[in-house]
C-alpha positions as CSV (number, residue, x, y, z in Angstrom):
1,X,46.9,-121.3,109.0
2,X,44.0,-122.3,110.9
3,X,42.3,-119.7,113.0
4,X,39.6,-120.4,115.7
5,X,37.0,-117.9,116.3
6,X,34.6,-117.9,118.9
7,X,32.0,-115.2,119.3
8,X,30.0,-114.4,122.8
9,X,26.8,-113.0,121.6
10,X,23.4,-111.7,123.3
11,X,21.4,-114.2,121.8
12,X,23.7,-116.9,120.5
13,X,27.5,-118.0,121.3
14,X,29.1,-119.7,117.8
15,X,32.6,-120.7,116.6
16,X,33.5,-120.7,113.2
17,X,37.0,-121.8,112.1
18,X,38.7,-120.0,108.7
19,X,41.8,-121.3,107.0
20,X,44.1,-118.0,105.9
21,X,46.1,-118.6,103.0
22,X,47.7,-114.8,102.1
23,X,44.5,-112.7,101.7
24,X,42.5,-115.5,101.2
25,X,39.8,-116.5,104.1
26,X,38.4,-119.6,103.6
27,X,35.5,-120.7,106.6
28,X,35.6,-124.3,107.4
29,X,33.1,-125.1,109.6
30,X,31.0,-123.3,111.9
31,X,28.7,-124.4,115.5
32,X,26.4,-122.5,116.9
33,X,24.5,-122.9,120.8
34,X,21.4,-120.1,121.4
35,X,22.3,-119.4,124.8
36,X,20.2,-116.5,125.3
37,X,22.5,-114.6,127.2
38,X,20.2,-111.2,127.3
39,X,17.3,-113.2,128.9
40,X,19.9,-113.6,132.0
41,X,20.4,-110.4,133.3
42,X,18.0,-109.0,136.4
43,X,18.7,-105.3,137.4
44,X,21.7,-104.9,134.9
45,X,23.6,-107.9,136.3
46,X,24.7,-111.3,134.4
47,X,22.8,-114.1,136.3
48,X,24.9,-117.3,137.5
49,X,23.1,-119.5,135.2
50,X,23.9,-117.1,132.6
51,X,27.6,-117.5,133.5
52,X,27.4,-121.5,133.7
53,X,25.5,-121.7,130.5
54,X,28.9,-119.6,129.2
55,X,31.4,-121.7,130.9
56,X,30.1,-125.1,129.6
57,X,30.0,-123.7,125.7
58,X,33.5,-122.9,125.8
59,X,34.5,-125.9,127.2
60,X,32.8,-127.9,124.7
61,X,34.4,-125.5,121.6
62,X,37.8,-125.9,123.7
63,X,37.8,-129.5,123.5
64,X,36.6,-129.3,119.8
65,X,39.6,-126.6,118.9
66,X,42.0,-128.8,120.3
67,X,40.7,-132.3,118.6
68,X,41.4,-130.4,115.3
69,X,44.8,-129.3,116.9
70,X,43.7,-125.3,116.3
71,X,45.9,-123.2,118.9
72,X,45.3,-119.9,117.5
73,X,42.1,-119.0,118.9
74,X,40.4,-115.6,119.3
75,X,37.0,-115.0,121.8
76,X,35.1,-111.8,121.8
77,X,32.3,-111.1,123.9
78,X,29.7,-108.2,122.8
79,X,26.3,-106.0,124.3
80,X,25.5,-109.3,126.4
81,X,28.6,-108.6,128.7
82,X,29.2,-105.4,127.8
83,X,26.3,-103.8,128.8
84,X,25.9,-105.3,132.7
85,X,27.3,-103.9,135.6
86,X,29.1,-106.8,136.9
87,X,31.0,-107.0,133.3
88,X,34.8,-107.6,135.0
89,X,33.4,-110.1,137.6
90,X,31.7,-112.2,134.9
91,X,34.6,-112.1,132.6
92,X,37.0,-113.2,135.4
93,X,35.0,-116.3,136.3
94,X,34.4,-117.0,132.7
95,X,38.0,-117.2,131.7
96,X,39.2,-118.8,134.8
97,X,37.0,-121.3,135.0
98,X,37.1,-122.1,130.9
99,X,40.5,-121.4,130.1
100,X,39.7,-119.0,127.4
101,X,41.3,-115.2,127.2
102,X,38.2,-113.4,126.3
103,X,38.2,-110.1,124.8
104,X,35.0,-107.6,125.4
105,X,34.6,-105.4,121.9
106,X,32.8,-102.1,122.4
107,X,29.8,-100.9,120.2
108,X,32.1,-99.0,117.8
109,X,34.5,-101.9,117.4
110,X,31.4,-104.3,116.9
111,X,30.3,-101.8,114.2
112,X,33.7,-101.3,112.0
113,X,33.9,-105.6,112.2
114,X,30.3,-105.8,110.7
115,X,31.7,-103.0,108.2
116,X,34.7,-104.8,106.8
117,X,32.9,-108.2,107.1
118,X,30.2,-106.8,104.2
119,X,32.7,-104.6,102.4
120,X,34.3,-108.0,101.6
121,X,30.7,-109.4,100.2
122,X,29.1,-106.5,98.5
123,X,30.0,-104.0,95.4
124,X,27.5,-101.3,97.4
125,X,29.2,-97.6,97.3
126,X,26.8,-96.2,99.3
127,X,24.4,-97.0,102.0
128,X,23.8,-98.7,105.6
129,X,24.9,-101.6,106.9
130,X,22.2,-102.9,109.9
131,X,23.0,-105.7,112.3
132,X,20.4,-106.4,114.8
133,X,21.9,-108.4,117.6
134,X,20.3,-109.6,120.9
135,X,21.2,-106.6,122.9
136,X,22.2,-104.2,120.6
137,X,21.8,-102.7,116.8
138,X,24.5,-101.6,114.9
139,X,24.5,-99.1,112.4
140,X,26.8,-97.8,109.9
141,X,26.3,-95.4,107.1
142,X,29.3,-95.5,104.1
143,X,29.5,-93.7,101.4
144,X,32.3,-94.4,98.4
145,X,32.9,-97.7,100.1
146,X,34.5,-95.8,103.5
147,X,32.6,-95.4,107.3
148,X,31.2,-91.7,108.0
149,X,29.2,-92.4,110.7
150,X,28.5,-95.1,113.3
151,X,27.0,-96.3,116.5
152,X,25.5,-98.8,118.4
153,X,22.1,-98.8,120.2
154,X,21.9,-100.5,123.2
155,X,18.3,-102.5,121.8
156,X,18.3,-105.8,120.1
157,X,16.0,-108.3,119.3
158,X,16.4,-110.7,122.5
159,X,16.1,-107.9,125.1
160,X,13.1,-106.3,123.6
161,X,11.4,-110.2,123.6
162,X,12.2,-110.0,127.5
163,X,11.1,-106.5,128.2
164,X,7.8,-106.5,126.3
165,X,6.6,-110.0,124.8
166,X,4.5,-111.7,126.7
167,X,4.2,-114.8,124.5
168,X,6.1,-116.4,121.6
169,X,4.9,-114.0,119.3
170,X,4.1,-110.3,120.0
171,X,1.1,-108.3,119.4
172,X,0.5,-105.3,117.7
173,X,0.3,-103.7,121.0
174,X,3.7,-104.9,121.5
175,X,5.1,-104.1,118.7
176,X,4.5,-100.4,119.2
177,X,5.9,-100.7,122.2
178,X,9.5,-101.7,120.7
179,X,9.0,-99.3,118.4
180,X,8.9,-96.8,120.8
181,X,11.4,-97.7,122.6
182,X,13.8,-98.0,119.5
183,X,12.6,-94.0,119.2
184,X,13.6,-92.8,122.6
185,X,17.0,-94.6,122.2
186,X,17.7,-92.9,118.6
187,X,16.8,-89.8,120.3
188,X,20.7,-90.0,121.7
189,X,22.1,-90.9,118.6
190,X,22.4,-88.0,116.0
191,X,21.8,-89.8,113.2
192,X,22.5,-88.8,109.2
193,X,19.7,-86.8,107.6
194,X,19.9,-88.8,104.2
195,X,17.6,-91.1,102.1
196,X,19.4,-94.3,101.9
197,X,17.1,-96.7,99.2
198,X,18.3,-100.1,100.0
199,X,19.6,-101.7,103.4
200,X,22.5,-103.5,104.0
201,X,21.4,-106.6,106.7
202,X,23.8,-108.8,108.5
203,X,23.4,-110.8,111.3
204,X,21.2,-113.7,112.4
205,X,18.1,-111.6,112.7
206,X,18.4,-110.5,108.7
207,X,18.9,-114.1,107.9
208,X,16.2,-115.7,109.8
209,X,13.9,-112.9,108.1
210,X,15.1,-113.7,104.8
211,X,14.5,-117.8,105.3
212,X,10.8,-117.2,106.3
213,X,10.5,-114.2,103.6
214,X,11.4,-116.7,101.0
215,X,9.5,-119.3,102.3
216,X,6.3,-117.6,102.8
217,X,6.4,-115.6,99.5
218,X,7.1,-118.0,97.9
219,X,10.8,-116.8,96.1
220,X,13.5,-118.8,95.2
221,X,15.9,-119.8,98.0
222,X,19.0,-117.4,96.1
223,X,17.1,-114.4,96.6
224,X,18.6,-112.3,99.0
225,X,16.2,-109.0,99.1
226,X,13.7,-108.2,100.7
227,X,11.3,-105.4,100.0
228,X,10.4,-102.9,103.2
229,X,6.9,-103.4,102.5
230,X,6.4,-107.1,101.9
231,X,8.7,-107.7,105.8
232,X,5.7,-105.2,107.4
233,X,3.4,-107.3,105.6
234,X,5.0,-110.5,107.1
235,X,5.3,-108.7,110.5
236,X,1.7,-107.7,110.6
237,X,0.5,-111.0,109.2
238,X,2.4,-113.6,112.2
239,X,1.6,-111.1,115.1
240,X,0.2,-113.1,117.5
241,X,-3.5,-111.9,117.5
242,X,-3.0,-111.9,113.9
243,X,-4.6,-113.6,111.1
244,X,-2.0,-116.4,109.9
245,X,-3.6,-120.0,109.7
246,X,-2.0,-123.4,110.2
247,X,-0.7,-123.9,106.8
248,X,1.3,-120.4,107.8
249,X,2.4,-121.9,111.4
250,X,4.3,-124.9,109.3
251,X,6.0,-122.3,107.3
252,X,7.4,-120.4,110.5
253,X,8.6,-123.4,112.3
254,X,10.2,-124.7,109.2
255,X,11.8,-121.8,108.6
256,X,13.0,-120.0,111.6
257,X,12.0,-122.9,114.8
258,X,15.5,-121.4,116.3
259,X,14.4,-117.5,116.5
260,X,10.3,-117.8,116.8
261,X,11.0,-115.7,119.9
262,X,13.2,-112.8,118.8
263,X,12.6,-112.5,115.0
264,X,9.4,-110.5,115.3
265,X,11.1,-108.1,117.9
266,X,14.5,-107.9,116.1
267,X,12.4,-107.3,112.9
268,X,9.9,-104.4,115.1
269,X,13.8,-103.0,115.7
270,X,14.8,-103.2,112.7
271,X,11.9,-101.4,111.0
272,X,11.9,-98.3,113.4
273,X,14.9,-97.4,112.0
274,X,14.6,-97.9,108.5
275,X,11.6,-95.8,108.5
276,X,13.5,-92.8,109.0
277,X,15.0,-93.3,105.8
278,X,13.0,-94.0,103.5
279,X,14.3,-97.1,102.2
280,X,12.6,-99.6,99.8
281,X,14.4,-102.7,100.4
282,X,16.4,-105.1,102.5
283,X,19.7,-107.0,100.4
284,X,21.1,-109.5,102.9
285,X,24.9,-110.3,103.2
286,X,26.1,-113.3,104.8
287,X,29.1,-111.7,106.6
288,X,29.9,-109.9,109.4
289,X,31.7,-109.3,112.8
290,X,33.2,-112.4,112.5
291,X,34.7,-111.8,109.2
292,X,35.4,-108.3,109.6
293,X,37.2,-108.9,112.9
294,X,39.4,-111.6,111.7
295,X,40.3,-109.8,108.4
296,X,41.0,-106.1,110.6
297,X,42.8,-107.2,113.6
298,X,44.8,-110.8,112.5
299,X,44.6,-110.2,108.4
300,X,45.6,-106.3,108.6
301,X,42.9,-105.1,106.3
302,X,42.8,-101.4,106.0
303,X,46.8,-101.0,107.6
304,X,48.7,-99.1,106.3
């Protein structure tokens, strides 16, 4: 059977369509629009355009869903709409107006998705599993292969670009800044007291880093970790009153010309957590809520 899933995100909105044969899950094809949701919001409130820009995405995966005669279709929205204050409102208009049931997912729900999404695609034991979004950061720690602790932080890569970069790239100035802010907000979260050695990364700010990573030192294009010291390098290296040259420029656009804007910030996230823990490296795994969602809530993984 063919399922249709369409994910509302901070940064991006994407559709990816899976065949299910048994416990088989087989993805098709996949679309993506960056819609920049989280740069839409003024005084905690989803901005019109923001809503419009929604509206006409779903209509265009709506027409697409039923050219491929695909009926069973699931939307989620995440932090972008779940985090204003005119949440209801903007769903209502939303789904009236494209004819989509959309379903908001809270912080813990995003988290256990991105969990079973990677528990799928990786033989780790033991660790945590990181998934910078736009507007938010997942975390969740495992340990034999089962959740002990998560939560979600209400910081992501596109709403720290809005809130402290000036221009496409950020400073060093700037990036203490994020940092800072990623501090305060773990302040709230009481987070496990253990080394972890290697990172789990999901999500579309892990794989931009890992395109340019690869790319600029020069690893083959199957390589799917990154050391903690050679991304601060990179970090420190394509700040904007760094030192990269031209030859360097070419390499960013060619690699990541879709996130310029929020890789630096999601990655200045990304690394005031890790910190904490002591972790050496970065193994990328391409799957998450998407996957974990369709295999927990229409699959049955984990049911008894």
């Amino acid at each position: 059977m063919l399922y249709g899933i369409i994910d509302i995100g901070s940064n991006t909105v994407r559709l990816a369509i899976y065949e299910i044969e048994g416990q088989n899950l087989t993805l098709l094809t996949k679309r993506k629009h960056t819609a920049g949701l989280a740069a839409h919001i003024r005084d905690n409130m989803m901005e019109q355009e923001g809503i419009d820009k929604t509206v006409g995405i779903l209509k265009e995966y709506r027409a697409f869903l039923d050219l491929m005669r695909i009926d069973a279709v699931v939307c989620f929205a995440t932090a972008a709409l779940r985090n204003i204050a005119n949440s209801r409102d903007v769903l209502r208009e939303i789904e009236a107006r494209s004819g989509l049931s959309v379903r908001l997912i809270s912080g813990e729900e995003e988290a256990s998705y991105a969990f079973v999404g990677l528990i799928h695609e990786t033989s780790e034991q033991d660790g945590l599993i990181m998934d910078v979004g736009g507007a938010s950061t997942e975390l969740i720690f495992f340990k034999s292969r089962e959740i002990v602790f998560k939560t979600s932080l209400p910081i992501g890569s596109l709403n720290t670009y809005c809130g402290f970069v000036k221009n496409l790239l950020p400073t060093e100035g700037e990036c203490v800044a994020i940092e800072r802010a990623v501090d305060i907000a773990l302040r709230e979260v009481d987070l496990p007291a253990v080394p972890v050695g290697r990172i789990c990364g999901v999500g579309g700010t892990f794989k931009g880093a890992l395109a340019l990573y690869n790319a600029f030192f020069d690893r083959d294009e199957g390589n799917r970790t990154m050391l903690i010291s050679s991304v601060e390098k990179m970090c420190r290296h394509f700040r904007s009153d760094g030192g990269y040259s031209q030859r360097d420029a070419v390499v960013l656009l060619k690699s990541v010309q879709e996130r310029l804007h929020t890789l630096f910030p999601g990655l200045a996230v990304a690394l005031s957590v890790i910190r904490r823990f002591g972790s050496e490296s970065i193994v990328y795994v391409d799957s998450g809520v998407r996957e974990g969602y369709i295999r927990k809530e229409i699959m049955k993984f984990g049911d008894d």
